[in-house]
C-alpha positions as CSV (number, residue, x, y, z in Angstrom):
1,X,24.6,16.9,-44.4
2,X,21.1,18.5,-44.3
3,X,22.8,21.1,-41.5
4,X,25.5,22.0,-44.1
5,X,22.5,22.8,-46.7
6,X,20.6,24.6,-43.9
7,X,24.0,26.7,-43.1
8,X,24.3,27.8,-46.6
9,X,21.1,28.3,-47.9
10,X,20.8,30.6,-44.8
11,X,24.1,32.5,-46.0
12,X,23.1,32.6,-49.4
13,X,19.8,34.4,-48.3
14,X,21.8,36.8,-46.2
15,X,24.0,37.8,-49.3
16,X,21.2,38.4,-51.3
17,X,19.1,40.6,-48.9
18,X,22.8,42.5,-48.2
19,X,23.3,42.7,-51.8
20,X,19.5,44.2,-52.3
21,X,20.0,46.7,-49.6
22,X,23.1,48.2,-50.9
23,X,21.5,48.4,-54.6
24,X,18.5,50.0,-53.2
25,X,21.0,52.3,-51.0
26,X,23.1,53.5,-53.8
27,X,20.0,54.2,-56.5
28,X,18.6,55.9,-53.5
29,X,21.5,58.7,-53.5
30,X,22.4,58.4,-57.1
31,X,19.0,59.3,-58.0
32,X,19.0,62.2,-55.7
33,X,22.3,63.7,-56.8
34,X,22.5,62.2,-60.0
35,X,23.0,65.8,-61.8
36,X,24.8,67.5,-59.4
37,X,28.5,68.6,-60.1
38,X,31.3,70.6,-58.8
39,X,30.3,73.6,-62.0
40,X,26.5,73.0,-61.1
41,X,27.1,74.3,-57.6
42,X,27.4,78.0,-58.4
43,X,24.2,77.9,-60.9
44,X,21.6,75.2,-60.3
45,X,21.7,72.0,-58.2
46,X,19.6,69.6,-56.8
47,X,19.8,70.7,-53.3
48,X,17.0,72.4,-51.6
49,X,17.7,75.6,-52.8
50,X,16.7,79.1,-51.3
51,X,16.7,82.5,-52.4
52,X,15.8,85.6,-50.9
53,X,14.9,87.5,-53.4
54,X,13.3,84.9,-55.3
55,X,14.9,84.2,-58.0
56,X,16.3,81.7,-59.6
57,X,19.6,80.2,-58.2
58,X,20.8,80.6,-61.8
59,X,20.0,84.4,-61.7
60,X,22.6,84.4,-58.7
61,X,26.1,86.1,-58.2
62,X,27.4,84.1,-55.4
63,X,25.9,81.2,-53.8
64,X,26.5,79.8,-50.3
65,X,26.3,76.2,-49.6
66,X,26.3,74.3,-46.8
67,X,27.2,70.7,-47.0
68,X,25.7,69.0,-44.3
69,X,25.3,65.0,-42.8
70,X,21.6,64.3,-41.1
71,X,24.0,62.9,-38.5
72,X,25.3,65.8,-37.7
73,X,25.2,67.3,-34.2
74,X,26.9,70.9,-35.1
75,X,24.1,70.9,-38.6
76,X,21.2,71.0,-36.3
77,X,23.0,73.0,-33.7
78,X,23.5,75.7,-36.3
79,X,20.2,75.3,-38.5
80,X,18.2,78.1,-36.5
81,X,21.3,80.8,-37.7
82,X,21.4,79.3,-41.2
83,X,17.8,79.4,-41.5
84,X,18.1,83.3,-40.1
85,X,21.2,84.1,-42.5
86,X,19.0,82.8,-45.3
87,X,16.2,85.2,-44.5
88,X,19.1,88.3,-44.3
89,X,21.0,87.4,-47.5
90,X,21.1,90.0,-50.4
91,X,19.1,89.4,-53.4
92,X,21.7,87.8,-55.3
93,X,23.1,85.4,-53.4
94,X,21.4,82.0,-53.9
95,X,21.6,79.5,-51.3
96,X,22.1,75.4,-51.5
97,X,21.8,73.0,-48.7
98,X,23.6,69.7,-49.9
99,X,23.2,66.6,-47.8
100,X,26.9,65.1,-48.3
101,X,26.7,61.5,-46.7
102,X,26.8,60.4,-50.0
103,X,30.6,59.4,-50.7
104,X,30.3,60.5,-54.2
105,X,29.9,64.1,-53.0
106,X,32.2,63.6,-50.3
107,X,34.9,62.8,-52.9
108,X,33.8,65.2,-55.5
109,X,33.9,68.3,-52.9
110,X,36.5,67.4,-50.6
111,X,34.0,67.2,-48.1
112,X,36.3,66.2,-44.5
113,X,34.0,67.5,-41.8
114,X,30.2,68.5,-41.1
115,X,29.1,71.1,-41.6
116,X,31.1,72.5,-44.3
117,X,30.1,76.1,-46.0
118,X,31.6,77.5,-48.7
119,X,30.9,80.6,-51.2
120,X,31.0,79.7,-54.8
121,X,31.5,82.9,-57.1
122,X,30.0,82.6,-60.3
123,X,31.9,85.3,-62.1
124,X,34.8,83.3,-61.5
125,X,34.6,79.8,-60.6
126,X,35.7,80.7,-57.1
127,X,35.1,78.6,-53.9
128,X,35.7,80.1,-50.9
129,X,35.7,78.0,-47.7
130,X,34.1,79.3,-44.9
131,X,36.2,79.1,-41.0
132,X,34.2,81.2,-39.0
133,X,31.8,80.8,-36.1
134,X,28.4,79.3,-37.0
135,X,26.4,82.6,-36.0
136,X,23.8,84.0,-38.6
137,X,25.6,87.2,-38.3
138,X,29.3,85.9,-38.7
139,X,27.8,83.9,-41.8
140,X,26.3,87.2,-43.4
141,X,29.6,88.7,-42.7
142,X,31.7,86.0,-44.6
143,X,28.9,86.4,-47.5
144,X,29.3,90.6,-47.8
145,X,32.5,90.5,-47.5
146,X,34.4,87.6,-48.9
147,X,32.5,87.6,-52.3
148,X,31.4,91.2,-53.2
149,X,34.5,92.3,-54.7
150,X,34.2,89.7,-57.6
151,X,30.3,89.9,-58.2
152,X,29.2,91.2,-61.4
């Protein structure tokens, strides 16, 4: 009998500490997104945001984000010509880096693959998903000519 009291205290404590992790795991990414929405996207989030004129992102026209996972081979393949687009964006473009491993993003977005990038218009609401090759230059491309027509 004292085996079967030794077996389940031992999977009682291991429920509890699994329990604890995946509290402390979901306040962990609720606190780090927990105002970010679809209509924040285009303005102001709480991604690392970057703008190369230096404004604010919700002085922007257009902003480009790029939905990323840590995990992600092809995000830190491509992170030397985002970080070059970045530096090459017009003054009115704002730009977000979202880490979407949380599933509440992933949802919210549509996120299905890594790394996504797409072109929110403010003007209109827009989103415009991004297919192109990863290049800095291909990026800036997509950017000048994908969004300028509806930029106020």
């Amino acid at each position: 009998m004292d085996n079967v009291k030794l077996a389940f205290s031992i999977f009682a404590i291991v429920v509890i500490a699994a329990i604890i992790y995946l509290l402390v795991d979901y306040y962990k990414h609720t606190s780090s997104h927990e105002s970010y929405t679809h209509a924040s996207v285009g303005a102001d989030t709480d991604a690392d945001a970057h703008n190369s004129g230096g404004q604010e992102a919700a002085d922007d026209t257009a902003t480009i984000v790029l939905f990323y996972s840590d995990s992600c081979g092809h995000c830190k393949a491509m992170k030397d010509d985002w970080d070059t687009m970045k530096r090459n964006l017009p003054s009115n473009v704002g730009v977000a880096e979202i880490n979407a491993s949380d599933e509440e993003i992933i949802s919210q977005e549509d996120i299905d693959g890594y790394p996504t990038i797409r072109l929110y218009i403010k003007a209109t609401g827009e989103k415009i998903e991004y297919e192109g090759d990863r290049s800095a230059a291909s990026l800036l491309r997509f950017v000048e000519t994908r969004g300028r027509e509806d930029w106020t």
